[in-house]
N, C-alpha and C positions, 0 to 999 in steps of 0.2 A: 266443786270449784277448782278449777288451776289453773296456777300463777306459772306463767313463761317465764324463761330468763331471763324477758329483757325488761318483765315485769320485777324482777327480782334485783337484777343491777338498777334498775331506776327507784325501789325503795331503797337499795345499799348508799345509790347515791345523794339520797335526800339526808338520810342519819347523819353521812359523812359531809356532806353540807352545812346542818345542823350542828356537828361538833365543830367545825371551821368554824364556827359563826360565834362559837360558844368561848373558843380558844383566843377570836382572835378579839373579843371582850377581857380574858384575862388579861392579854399581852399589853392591852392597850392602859390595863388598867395599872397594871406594877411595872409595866416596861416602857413606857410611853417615851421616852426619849430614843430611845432604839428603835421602836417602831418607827419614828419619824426619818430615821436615816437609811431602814433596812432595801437592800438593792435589789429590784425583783419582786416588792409588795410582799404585805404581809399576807394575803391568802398562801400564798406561793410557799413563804416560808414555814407557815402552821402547814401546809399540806404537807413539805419535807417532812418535817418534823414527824408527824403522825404516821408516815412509813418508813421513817426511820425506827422509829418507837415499838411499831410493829415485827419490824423484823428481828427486834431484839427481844420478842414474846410480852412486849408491852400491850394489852388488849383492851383493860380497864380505862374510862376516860381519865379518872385522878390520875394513875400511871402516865397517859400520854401526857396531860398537863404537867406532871414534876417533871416530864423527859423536857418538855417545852422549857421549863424552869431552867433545866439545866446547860439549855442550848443558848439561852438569853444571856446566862449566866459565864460559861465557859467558851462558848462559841459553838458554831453552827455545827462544825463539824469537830466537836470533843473529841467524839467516840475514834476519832483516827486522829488525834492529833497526840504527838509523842509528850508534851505538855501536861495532859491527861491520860499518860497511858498507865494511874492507879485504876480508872474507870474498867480499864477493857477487859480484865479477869472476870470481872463480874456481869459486864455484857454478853459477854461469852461465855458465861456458866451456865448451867442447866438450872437454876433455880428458875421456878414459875414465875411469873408478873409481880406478883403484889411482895413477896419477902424480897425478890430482887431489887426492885425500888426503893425498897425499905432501906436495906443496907447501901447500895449506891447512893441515894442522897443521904445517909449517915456521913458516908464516907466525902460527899461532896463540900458536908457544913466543915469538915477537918481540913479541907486543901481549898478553904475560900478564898485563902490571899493569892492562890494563883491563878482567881479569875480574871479572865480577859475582855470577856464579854462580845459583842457584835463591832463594839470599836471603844477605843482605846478615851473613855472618860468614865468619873464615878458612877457607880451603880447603887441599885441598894442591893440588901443581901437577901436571901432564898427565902 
């Protein structure tokens, strides 16, 4: 049996659909007031998120979900914002997926008061 590439992008793309699907039930579930406001839909935004997360060697779904966590939390764009720039040492480090997360969201439960979140009302916390 062999599977073509475009047989192969069209299972990548179902998985990654599948975790769209899956992310944008968490968000909706702890974030629901953000989702209601977010500019550009929320598929849109879990898809950032989830290449965002990746490029940061996030590959695990928990991993991308805390990354989601933390973008709901701090804003979309944390990871470049001088606000959070405790985050970006650890972004940037060579640690693997799962201790990296570990320690970044340690580090995000310690600088929660300077969440901002997607717009400027209470939130709940991580």
């Amino acid at each position: 049996m062999v599977i073509r590439n475009a047989q192969m992008q069209a299972l990548d793309a179902g998985v990654l659909r599948a975790l769209e699907d899956r992310l944008m039930e968490h968000a909706r579930t702890y974030f629901p007031n953000a989702c209601l406001h977010l500019d550009g839909g929320l598929r849109e935004t879990v898809a950032a998120a989830i290449a965002s997360a990746r490029a940061y060697g996030f590959d695990g779904q928990r991993e991308i979900c805390k990354y989601l966590n933390l973008q709901f939390r701090f804003g979309r764009h944390f990871d470049r914002d001088p606000a959070c720039s405790w985050a970006r040492p650890l972004l940037h480090g060579r640690l693997p997926g799962v201790p990296k997360m570990e320690r970044l969201y340690r580090l995000a439960l310690q600088h929660e008061t300077e969440a901002k979140g997607y717009f400027a009302s209470p939130r709940g916390s991580l």
